[in-house]
DOBADO-567867 format. One record per residue (C-alpha): residue number from 1; residue in one letter; x, y, z. Coordinates in steps of 0.001 Angstrom, whole numbers, plus 500000, padded with zeros to 6 digits. Example, Ala and Ser with C-alpha at 12.3 -4.5 7.8 and 13.67 -1.06 7.14 Angstrom:
% residues 2
nr / rest / px / py / pz
1 / A / 512300 / 495500 / 507800
2 / S / 513670 / 498940 / 507140
This chain:
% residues 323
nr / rest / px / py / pz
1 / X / 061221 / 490173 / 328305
2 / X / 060148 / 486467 / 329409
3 / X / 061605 / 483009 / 327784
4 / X / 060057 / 480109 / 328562
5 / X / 061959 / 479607 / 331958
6 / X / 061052 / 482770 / 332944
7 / X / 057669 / 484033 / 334942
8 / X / 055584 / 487202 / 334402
9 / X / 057473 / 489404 / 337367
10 / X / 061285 / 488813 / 335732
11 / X / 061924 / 485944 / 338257
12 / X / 064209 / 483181 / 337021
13 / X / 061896 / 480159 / 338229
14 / X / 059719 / 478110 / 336177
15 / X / 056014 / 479536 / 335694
16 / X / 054081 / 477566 / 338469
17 / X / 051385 / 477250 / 336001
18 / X / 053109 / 476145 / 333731
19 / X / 054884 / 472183 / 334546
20 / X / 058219 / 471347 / 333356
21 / X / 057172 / 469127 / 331075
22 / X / 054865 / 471204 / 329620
23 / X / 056803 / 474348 / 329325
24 / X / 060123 / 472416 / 327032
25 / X / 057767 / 471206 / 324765
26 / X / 056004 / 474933 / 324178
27 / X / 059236 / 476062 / 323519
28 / X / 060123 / 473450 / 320804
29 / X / 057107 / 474287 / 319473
30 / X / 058697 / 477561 / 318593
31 / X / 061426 / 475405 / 316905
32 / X / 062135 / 475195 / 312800
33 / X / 060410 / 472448 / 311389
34 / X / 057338 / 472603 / 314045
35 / X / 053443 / 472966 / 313431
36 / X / 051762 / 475752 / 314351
37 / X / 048329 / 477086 / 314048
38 / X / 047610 / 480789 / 313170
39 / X / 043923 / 482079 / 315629
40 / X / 041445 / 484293 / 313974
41 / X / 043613 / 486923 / 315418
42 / X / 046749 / 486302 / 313809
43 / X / 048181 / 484835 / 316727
44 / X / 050482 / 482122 / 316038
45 / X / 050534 / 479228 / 318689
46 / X / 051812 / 475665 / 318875
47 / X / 049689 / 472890 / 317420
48 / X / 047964 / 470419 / 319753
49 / X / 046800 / 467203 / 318848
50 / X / 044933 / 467165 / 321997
51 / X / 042595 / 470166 / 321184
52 / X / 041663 / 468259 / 318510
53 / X / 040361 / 465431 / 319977
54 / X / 038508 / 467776 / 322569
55 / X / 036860 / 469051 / 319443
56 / X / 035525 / 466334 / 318252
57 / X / 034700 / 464682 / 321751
58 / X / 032755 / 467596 / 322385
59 / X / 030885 / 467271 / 319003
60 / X / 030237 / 463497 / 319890
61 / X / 028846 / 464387 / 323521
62 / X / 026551 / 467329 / 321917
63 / X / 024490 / 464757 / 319893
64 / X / 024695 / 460953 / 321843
65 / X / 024797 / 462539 / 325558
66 / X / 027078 / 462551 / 328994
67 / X / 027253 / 458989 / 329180
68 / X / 029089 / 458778 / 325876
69 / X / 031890 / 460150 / 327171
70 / X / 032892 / 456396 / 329093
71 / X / 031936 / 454767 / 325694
72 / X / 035095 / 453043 / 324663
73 / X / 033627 / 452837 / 320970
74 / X / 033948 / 456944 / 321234
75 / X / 037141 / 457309 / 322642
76 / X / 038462 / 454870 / 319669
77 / X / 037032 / 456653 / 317024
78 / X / 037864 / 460234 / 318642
79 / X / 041818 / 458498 / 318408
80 / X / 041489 / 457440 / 314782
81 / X / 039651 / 460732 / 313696
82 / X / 042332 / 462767 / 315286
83 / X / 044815 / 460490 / 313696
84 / X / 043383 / 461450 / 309995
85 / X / 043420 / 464993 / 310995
86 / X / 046644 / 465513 / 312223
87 / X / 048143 / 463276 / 309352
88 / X / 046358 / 465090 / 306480
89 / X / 048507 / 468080 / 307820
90 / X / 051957 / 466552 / 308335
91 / X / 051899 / 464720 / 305112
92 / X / 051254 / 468689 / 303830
93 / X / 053926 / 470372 / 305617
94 / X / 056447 / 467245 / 306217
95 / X / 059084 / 470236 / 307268
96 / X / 056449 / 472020 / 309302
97 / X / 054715 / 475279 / 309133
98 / X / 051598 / 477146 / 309831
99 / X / 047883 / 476281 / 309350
100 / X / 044989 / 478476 / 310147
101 / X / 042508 / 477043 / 312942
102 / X / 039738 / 477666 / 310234
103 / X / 041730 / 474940 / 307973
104 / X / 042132 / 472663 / 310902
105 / X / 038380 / 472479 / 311703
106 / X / 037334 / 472071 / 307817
107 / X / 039650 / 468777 / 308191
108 / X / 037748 / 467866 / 311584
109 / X / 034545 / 468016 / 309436
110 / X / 035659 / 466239 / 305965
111 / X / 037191 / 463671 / 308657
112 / X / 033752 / 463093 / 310643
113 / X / 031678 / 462791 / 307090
114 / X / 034319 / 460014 / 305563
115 / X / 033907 / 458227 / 308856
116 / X / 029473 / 458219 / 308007
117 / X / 029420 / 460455 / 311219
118 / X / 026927 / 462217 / 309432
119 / X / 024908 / 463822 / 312413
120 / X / 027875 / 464321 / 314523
121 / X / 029104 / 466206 / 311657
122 / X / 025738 / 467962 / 311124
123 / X / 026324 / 469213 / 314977
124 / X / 029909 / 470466 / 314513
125 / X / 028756 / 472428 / 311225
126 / X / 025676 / 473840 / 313389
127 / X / 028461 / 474687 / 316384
128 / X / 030573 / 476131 / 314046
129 / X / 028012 / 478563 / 312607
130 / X / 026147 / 479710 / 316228
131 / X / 030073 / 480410 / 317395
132 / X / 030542 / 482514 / 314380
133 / X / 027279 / 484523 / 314743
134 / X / 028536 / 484993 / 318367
135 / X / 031727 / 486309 / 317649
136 / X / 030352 / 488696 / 314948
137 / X / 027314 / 490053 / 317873
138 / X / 030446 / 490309 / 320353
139 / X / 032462 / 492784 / 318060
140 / X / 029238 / 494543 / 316609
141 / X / 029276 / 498149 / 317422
142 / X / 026157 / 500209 / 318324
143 / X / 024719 / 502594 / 315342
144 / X / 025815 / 505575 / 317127
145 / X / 029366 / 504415 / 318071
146 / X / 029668 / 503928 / 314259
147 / X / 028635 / 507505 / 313596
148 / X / 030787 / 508884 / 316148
149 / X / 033911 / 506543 / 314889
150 / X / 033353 / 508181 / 311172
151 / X / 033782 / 512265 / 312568
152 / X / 036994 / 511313 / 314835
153 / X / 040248 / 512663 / 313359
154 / X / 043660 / 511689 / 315297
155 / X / 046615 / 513292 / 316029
156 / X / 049316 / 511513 / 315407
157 / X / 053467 / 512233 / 317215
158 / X / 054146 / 514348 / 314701
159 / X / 051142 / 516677 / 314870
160 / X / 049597 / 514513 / 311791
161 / X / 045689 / 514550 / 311530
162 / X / 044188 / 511167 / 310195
163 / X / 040954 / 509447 / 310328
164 / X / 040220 / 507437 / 313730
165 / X / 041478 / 503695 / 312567
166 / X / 038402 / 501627 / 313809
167 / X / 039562 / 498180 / 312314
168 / X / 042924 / 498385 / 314400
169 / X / 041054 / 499349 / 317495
170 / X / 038635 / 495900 / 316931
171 / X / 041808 / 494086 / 316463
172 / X / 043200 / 495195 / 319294
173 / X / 040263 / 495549 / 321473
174 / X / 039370 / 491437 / 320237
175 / X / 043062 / 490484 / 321174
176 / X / 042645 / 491448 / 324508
177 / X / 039321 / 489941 / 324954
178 / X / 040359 / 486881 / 323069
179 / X / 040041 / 483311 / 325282
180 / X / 038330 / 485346 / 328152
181 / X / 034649 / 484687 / 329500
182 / X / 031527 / 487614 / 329782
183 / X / 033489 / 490219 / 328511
184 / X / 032502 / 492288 / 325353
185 / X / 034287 / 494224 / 322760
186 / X / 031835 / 496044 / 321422
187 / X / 030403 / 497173 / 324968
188 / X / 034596 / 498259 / 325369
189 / X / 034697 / 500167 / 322146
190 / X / 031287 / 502010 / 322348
191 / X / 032069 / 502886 / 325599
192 / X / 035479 / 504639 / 324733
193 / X / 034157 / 506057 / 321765
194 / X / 031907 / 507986 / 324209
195 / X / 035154 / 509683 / 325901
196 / X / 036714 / 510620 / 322511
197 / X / 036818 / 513881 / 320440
198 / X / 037850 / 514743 / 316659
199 / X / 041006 / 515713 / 317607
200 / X / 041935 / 513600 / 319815
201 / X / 045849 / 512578 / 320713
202 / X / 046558 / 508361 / 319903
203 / X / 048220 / 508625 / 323943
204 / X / 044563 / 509735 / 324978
205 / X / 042826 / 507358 / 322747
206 / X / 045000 / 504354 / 323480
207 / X / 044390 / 505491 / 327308
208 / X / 040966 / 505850 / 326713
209 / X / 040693 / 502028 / 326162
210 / X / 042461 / 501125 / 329093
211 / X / 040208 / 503263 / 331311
212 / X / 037142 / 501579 / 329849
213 / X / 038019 / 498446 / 330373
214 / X / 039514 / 498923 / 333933
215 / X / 035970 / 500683 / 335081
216 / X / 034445 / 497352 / 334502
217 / X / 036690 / 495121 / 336268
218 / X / 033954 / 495359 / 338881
219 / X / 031103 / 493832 / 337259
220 / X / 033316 / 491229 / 335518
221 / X / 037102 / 490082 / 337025
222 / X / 038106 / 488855 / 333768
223 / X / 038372 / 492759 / 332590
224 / X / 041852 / 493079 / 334777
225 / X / 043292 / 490965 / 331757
226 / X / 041472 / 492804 / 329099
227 / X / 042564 / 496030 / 330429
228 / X / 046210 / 494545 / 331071
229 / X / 046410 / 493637 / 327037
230 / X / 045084 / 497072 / 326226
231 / X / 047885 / 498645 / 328545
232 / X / 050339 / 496415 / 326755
233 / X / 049687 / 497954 / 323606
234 / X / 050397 / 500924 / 324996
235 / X / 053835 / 499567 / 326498
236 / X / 054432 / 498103 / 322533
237 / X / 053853 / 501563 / 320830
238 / X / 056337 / 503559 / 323564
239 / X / 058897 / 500746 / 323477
240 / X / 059322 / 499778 / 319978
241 / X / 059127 / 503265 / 318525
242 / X / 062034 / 503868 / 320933
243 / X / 064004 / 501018 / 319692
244 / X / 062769 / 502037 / 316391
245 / X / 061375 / 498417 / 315554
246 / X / 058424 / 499715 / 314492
247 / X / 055579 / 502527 / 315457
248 / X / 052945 / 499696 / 317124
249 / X / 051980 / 496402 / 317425
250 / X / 049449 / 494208 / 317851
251 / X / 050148 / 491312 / 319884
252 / X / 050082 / 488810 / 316578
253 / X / 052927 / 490873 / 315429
254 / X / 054906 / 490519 / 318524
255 / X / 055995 / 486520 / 317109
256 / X / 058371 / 488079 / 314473
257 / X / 059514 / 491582 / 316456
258 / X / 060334 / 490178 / 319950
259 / X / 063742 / 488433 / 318501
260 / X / 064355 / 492022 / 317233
261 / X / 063334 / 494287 / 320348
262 / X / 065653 / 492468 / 322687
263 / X / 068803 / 493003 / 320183
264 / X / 067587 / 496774 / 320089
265 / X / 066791 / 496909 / 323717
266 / X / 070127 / 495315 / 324809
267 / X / 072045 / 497631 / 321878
268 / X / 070107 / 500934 / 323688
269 / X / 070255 / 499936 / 327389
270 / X / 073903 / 499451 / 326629
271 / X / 074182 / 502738 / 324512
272 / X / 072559 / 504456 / 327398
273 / X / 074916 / 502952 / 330580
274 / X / 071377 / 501218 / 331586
275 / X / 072572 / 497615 / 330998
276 / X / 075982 / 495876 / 331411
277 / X / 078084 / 495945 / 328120
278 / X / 078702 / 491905 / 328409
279 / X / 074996 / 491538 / 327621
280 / X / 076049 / 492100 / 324135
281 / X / 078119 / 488902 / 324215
282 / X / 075300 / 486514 / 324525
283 / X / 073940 / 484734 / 321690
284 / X / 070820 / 487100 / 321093
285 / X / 069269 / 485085 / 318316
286 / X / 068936 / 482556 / 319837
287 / X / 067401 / 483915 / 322899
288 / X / 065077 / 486137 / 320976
289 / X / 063741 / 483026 / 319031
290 / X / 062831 / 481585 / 322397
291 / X / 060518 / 484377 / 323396
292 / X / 056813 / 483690 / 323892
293 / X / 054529 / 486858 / 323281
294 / X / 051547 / 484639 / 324314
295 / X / 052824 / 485164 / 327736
296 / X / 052632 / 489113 / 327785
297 / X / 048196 / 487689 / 328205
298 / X / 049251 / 486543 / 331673
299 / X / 049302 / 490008 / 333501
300 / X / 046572 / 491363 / 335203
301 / X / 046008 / 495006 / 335224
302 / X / 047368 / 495522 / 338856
303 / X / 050705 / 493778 / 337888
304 / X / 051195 / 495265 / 334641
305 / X / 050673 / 498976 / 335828
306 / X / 053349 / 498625 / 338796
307 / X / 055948 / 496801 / 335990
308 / X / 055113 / 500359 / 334359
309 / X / 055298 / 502414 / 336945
310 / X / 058303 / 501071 / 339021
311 / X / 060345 / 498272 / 337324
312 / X / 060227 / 499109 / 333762
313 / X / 063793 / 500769 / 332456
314 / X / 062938 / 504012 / 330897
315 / X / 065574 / 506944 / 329430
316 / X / 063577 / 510597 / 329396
317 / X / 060719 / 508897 / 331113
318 / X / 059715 / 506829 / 327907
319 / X / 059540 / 503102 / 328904
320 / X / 061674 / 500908 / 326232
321 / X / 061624 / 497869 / 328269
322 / X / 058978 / 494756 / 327583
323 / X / 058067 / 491907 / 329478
């Protein structure tokens, strides 16, 4: 498991991509009393004022042009807008809290009409819409891939039969294509839904989605992370069943059950002679609260699969360990 002074191969040195300054202040983001913004994902991150004012520089370079962008007129009102927006929410949630990023860009709006930015708000509304319409086309699933989805039955640890759960494998199929370029879900999905059968185990179907994704790392790099994400849901269903913290995960669920794997995982390693008993005597709340999940999207396949296959401490061959 990484903290924020750790990097994605268990080495004790600050993430290179990461700079110093950069890294304290993600982790006091994680702190009581911080803002944080909840993607259409359900993953929680810190809240940036600076994405903000990319927002709406963006929206004011759409409609007056490239040159704008040395227009000290712009970069004024860009500071004042982002001022408004940012203060609508503190005043809100003076303690902190969470705020969804569709929330955040209705204030970017009601700020740019108040300010008579009328067509620069006309433009953001447009942009807002086209990216919706993509993201819907992105996770839209072929006719037949719907058919198929509605005859799968899966068999669950216990020998259970239930219907094929198509909503968690969108979730979990857009979480792992979520902030990456020319990659598709729905291309992922239909494609694995060609490889299933009704009967079909949740370790083959869960595998099946890896496979799919790592077949197109060729036509498209950015797949190695997709398929990494995949794999790590994998790694969340063996590990946290084992720890019995819960049966799966998405990665949005991973913000409130890190703190508790690693008191599990130290409590089992120790149970099992894997880890040294003085682990126990470190303050584990504390260290559990400064976890970042958002850093499990940093592996790429390659790395993730020899973690699995090498490093990873296991008991009966089940892997309870996480990054």
């Amino acid at each position: 498991m990484q903290t924020g002074s750790e990097t994605s191969n268990n080495q004790t040195t600050t993430n290179p991509l990461v700079s110093g300054a950069a890294e304290q202040a993600r982790v006091a983001a994680t702190a009581p009393g911080q803002m944080r913004v909840i993607k259409r994902n359900g993953t929680v991150v810190p809240f940036e004022d600076s994405k903000i004012s990319v927002a709406i520089t963006k929206a004011f370079l759409a409609v007056e042009g490239g040159t704008a962008a040395a227009s000290t007129r712009i970069h004024e009102t860009v500071a004042k807008l982002t001022g408004q927006v940012v203060g609508t929410f503190k005043r809100r949630m003076p303690s902190g809290g969470t705020i969804h990023i569709e929330d955040i860009q209705d204030q970017v709006e009601l700020a740019l009409m108040r300010a008579g930015e009328h067509l620069i708000a006309r433009d953001y509304v447009i942009y807002r819409e086209s990216r919706r319409q993509a993201r819907v086309e992105k996770a839209a699933l072929s006719p037949e891939a719907e058919a198929a989805a509605g005859s799968i039955n899966v068999v669950g640890p216990n020998g259970n039969l239930k219907p094929l759960d198509i909503e968690r494998i969108r979730t979990i199929v857009a979480e792992a294509c979520m902030d990456l370029d020319d990659v598709s879900e729905a291309a992922i999905i239909d494609e694995a839904l060609k490889n299933l059968y009704d009967g079909v185990t949740e370790h083959e179907l869960s595998t099946s989605l890896v496979i799919t994704a790592r077949t197109m790392i060729e036509q498209e790099p950015n797949y190695s992370s997709v398929a990494a994400r995949l794999l790590m849901d994998n790694l969340r269903a063996e590990g946290l069943s084992f720890l019995n913290v819960a049966d799966s995960a998405t990665q949005a669920d991973m913000t409130s059950l890190y703190p508790l794997a690693l008191k599990s995982f130290i409590s089992r390693g120790i149970e099992l002679e894997l880890l040294a008993p003085n682990l126990a005597d470190f303050d584990l709340d504390l260290l559990g609260e400064a976890l970042l999940p958002e850093r499990d999207l940093q592996f790429s396949y390659l790395g993730l699969q020899t973690l699995y296959d090498r490093y990873f401490i296991h008991s009966n061959d089940v892997r309870f360990e996480l990054p």
